[in-house]
C-alpha positions in Angstrom: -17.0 5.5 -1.3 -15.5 8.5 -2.6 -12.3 9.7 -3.8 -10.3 12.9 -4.4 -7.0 12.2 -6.0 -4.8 12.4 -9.0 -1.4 10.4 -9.5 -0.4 9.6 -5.8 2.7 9.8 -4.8 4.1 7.2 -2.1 4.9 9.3 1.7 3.6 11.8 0.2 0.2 12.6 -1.4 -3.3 11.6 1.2 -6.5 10.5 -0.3 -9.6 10.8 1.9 -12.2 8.0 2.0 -15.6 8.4 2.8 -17.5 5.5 3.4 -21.5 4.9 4.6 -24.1 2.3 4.8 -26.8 2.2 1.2 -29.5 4.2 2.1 -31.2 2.1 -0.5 -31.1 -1.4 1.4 -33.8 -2.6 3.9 -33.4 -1.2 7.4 -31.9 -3.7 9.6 -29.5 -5.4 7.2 -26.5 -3.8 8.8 -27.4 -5.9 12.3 -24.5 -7.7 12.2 -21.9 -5.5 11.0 -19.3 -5.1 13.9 -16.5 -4.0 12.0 -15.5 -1.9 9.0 -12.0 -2.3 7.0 -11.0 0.3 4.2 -8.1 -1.7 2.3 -6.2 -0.7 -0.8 -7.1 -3.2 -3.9 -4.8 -3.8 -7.0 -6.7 -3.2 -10.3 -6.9 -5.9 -13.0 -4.2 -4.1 -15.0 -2.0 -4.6 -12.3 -2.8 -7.9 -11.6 -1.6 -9.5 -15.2 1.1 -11.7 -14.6 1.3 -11.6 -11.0 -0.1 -14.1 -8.7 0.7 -13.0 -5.3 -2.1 -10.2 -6.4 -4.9 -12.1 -8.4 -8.5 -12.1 -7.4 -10.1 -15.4 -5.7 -13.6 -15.7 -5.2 -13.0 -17.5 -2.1 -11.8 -14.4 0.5 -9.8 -15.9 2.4 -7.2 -16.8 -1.0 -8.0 -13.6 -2.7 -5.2 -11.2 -3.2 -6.6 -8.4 -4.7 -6.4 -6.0 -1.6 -3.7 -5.9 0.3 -2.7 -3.1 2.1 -5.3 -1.7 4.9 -6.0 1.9 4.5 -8.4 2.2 8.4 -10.6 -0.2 10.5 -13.2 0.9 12.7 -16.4 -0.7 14.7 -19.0 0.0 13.3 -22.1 2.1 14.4 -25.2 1.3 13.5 -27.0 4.3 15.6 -24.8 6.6 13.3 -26.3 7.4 10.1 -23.7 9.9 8.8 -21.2 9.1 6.5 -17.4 8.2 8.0 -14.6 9.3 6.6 -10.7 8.8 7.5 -7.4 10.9 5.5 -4.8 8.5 4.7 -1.4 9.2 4.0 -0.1 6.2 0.9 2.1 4.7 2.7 6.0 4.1 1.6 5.9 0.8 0.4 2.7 0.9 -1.2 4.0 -0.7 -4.8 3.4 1.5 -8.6 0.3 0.2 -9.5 -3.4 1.0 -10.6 -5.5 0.7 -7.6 -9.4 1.7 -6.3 -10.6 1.2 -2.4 -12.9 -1.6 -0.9 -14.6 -1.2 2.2 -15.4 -4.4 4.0 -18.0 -5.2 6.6 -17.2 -8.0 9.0 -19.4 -9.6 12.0 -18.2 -10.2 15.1 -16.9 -13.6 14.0 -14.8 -11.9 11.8 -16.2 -12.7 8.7 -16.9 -10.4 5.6 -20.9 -10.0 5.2 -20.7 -7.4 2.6 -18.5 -4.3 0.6 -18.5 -1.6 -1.2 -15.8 0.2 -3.6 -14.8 2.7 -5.5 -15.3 0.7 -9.2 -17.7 -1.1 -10.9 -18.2 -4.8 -11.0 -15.9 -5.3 -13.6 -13.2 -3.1 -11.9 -12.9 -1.0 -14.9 -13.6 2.9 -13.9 -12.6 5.3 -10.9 -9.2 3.5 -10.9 -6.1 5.6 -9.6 -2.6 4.8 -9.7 0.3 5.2 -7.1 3.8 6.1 -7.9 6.3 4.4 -5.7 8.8 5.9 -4.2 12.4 5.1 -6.2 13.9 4.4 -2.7 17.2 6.5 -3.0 17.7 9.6 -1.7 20.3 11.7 -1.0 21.8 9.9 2.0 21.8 6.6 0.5 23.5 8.0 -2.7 26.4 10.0 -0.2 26.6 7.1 2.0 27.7 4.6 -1.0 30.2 7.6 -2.4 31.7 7.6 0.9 32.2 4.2 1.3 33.5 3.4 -2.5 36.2 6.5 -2.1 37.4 4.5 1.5 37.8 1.0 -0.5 39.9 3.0 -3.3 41.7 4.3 -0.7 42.2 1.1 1.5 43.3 -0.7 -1.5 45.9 1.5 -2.8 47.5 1.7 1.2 47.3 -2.0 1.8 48.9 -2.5 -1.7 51.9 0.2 -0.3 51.9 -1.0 2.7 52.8 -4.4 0.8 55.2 -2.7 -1.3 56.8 -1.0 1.4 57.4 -4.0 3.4 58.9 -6.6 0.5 61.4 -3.9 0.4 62.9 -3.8 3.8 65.6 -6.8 4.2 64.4 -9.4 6.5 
């Protein structure tokens, strides 16, 4: 897998990731692949203290990547490299991060991966800056509304006035 990125930057900034079988394996070990998935994994850093992102050994408990980048069958007959652009997405959280590509059969089962890092997730980590989630609309919208209860509040309270004084 391979990478070209700096600080990403949610909605914004793409990373490209290039993925291909080990040319170093025996020939025939990718048989039963049927299915390749390119997810987003949470580094150990940002795993500390959260549980909803902690590692299991057994896959189908482990939390470690969450967010799918691209799946695609997969081709034995084509030896070239694959690659897909990806746009991080909007509510990808702030985090440290690298990629893992998974290999599933056609029970749907992972057979092997690959990623980005070493064993010890430890190097070619990346981090993504979530958006803050206000922008400019957001910030007008709650202007406009807090200016209408000021001003509902001061003509109910006339209003009020206004009527106490009238005889009955």
């Amino acid at each position: 897998l391979l990478i070209n990125f700096a600080v990403l930057k949610g909605g914004e900034d793409k990373i490209t990731v290039t993925w291909g079988l080990n040319q170093t394996v025996a020939a025939g070990t990718d048989s039963t692949y049927k299915t390749i998935k390119v997810k987003l994994c949470y580094a150990p850093i940002s795993q500390v203290d959260r549980g909803w992102r902690k590692t299991v050994d057994d896959l189908k408990k482990d939390r470690t990547c969450q967010h799918k980048i691209v799946a695609r069958p997969y081709n034995p007959a084509n030896n070239t490299a694959q690659s897909h652009e990806w746009t991080v997405e909007r509510d990808v959280p702030t985090a440290t991060y690298f990629i893992r590509a998974y290999a599933y059969d056609a029970d749907e089962k992972e057979v092997a991966y690959g990623q980005t890092t070493d064993a010890g997730r430890t190097t070619n980590l990346f981090q993504v800056q979530a958006i803050s989630g206000r922008h400019v609309t957001v910030d007008t919208c709650s202007i406009c509304f807090s200016v209408f209860s000021v001003v509902s509040l001061f003509g109910f309270f006339y209003n009020e006035k206004r009527n106490a004084k009238r005889p009955q």
